[in-house]
MDTraj code that builds the backbone (N, CA, C; nanometers):
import mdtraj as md
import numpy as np

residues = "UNK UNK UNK UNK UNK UNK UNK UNK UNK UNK UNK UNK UNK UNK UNK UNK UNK UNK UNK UNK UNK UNK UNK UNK UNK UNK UNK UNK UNK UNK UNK UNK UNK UNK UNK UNK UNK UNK UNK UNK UNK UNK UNK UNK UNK UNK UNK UNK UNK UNK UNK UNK UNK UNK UNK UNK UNK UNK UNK UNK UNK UNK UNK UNK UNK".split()
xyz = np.array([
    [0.4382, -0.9075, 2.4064],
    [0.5135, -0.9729, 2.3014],
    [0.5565, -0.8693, 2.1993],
    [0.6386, -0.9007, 2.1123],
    [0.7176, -0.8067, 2.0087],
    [0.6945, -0.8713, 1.8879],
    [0.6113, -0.7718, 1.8274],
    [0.5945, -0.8296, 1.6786],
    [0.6536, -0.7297, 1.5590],
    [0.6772, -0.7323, 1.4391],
    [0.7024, -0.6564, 1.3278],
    [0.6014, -0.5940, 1.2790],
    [0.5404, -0.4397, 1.3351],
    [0.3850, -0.3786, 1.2685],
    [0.4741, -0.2770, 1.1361],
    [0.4599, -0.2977, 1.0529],
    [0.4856, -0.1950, 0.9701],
    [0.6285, -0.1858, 0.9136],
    [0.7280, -0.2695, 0.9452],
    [0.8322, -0.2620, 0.9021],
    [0.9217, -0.2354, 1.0770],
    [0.8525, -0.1749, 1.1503],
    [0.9046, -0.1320, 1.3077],
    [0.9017, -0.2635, 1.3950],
    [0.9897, -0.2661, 1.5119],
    [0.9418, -0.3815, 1.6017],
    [0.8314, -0.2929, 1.7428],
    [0.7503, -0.3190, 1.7689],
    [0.6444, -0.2979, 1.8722],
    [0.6358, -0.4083, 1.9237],
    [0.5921, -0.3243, 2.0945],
    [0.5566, -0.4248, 2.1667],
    [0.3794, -0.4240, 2.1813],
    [0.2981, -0.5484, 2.1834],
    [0.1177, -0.5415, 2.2286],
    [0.0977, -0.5977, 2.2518],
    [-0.0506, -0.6098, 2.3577],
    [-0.1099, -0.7198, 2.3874],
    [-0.1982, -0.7648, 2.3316],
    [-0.2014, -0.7084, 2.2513],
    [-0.3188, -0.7777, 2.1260],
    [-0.2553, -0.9342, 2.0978],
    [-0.4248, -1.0125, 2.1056],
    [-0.3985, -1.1203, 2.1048],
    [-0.4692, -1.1588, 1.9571],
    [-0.5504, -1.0697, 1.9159],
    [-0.5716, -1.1179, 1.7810],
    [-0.5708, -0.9965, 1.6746],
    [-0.5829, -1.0327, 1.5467],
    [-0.5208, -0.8992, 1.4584],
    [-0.6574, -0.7666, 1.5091],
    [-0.7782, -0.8149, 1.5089],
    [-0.8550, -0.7093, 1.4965],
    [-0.8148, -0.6293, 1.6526],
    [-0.7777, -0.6848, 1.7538],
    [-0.7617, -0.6222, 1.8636],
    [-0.6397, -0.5242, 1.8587],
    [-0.5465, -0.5484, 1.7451],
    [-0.4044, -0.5097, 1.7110],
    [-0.4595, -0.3587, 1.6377],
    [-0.5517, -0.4061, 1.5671],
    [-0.6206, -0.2843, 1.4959],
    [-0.6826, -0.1780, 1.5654],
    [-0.7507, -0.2038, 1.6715],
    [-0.8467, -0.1163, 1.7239],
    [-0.7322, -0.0547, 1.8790],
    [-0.6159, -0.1410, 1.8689],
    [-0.5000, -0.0960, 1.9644],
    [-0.4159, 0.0139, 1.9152],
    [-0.4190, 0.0363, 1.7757],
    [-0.3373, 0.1460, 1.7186],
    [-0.4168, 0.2565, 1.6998],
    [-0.5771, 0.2290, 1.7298],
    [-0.6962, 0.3479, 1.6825],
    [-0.7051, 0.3679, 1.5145],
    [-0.7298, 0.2490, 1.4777],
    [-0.6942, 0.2383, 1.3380],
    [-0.8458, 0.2136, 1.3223],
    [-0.8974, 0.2890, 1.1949],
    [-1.0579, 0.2626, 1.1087],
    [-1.0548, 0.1515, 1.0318],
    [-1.0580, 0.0044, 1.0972],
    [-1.0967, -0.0880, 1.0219],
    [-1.1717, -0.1203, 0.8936],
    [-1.2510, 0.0025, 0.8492],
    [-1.3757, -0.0007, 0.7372],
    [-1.2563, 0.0483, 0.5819],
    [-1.1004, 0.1107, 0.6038],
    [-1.0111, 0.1877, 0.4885],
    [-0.8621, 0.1086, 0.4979],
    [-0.8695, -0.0158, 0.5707],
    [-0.7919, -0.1077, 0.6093],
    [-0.7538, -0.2020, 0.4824],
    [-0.6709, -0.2425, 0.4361],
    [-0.6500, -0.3826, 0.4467],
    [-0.4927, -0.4358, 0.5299],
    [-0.5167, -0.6013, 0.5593],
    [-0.3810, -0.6255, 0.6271],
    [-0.3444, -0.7710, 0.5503],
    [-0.2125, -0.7402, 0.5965],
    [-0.0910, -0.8628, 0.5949],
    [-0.0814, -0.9079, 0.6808],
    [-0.0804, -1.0674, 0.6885],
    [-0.0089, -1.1083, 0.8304],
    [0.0439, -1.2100, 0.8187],
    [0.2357, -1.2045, 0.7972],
    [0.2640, -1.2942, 0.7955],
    [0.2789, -1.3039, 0.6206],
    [0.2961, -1.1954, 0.5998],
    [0.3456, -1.2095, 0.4156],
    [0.2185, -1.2617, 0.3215],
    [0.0688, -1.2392, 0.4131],
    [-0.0443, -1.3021, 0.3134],
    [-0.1141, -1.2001, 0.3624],
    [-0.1931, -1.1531, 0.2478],
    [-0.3402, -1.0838, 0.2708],
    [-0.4349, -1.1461, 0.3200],
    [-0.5208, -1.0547, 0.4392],
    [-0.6566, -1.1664, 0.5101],
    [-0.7245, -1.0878, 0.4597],
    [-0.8412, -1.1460, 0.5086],
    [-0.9683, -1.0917, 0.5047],
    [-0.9956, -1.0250, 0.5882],
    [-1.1023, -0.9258, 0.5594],
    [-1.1390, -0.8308, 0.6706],
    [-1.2441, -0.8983, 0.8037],
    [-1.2922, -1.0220, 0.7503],
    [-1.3763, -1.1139, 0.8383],
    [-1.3335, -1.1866, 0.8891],
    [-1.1962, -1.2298, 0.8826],
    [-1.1372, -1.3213, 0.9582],
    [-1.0048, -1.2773, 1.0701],
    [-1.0432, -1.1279, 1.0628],
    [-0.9164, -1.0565, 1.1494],
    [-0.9325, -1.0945, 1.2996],
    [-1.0793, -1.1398, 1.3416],
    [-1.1173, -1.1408, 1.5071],
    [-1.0400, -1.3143, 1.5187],
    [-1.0064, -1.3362, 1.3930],
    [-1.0203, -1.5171, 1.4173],
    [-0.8563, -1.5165, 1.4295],
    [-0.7692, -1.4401, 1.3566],
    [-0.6116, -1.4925, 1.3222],
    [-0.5653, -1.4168, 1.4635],
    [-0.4553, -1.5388, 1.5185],
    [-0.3992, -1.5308, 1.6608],
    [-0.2810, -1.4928, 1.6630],
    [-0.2050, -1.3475, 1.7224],
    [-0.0904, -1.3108, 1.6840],
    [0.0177, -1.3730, 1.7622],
    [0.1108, -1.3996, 1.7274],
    [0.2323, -1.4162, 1.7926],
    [0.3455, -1.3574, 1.8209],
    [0.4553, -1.3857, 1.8984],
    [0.5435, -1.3019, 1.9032],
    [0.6085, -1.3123, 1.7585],
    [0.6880, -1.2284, 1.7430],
    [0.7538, -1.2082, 1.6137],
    [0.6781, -1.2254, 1.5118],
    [0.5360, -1.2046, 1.4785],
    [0.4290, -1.2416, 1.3554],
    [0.4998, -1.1031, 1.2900],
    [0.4438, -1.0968, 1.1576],
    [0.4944, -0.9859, 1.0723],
    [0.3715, -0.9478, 0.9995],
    [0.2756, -0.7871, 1.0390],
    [0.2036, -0.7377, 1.0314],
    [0.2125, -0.6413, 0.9542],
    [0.1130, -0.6176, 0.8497],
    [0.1171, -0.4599, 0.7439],
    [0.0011, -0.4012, 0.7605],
    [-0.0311, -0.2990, 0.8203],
    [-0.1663, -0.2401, 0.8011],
    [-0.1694, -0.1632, 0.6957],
    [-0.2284, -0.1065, 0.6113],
    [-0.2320, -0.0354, 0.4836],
    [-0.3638, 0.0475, 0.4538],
    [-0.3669, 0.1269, 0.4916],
    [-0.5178, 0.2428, 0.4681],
    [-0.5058, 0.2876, 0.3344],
    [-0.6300, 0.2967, 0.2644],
    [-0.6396, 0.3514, 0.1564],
    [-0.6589, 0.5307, 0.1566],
    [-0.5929, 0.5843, 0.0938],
    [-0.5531, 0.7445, 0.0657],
    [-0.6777, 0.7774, -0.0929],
    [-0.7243, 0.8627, -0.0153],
    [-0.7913, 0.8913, -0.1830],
    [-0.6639, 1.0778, -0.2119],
    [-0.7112, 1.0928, -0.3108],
    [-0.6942, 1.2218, -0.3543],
    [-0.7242, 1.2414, -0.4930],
    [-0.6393, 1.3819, -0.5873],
    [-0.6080, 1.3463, -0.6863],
    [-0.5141, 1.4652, -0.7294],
])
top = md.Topology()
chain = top.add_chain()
for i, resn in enumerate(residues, 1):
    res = top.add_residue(resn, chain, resSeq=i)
    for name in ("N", "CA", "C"):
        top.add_atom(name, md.element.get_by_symbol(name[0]), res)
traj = md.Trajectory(xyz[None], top)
């Protein structure tokens, strides 16, 4: 299926967000996501079911200074 990750269209078989996460090799623990124009929770990522065309933001936190 073809969803919107990041502003890009991709294709995955991720069927739920956390599987979407661990499909890009992404560190779930510096995460937060969008899905669908709302912020989730980090506990409910195994639960929300993606669809085609869903609209996804992953967003890692950057330290520096």
């Amino acid at each position: 299926m073809q969803i919107n990750l990041n502003g890009k269209t991709v294709e995955t078989n991720s069927r739920f967000l956390m599987d979407l996460v661990e499909e890009q090799g992404l560190n779930p623990v510096s995460l937060i996501a969008e899905y669908n124009y709302e912020v989730v929770k980090q506990e409910s990522w195994g639960n929300i079911h993606i669809k085609d065309k869903d609209n996804v933001e992953l967003l890692s936190f950057v330290g520096g200074g």
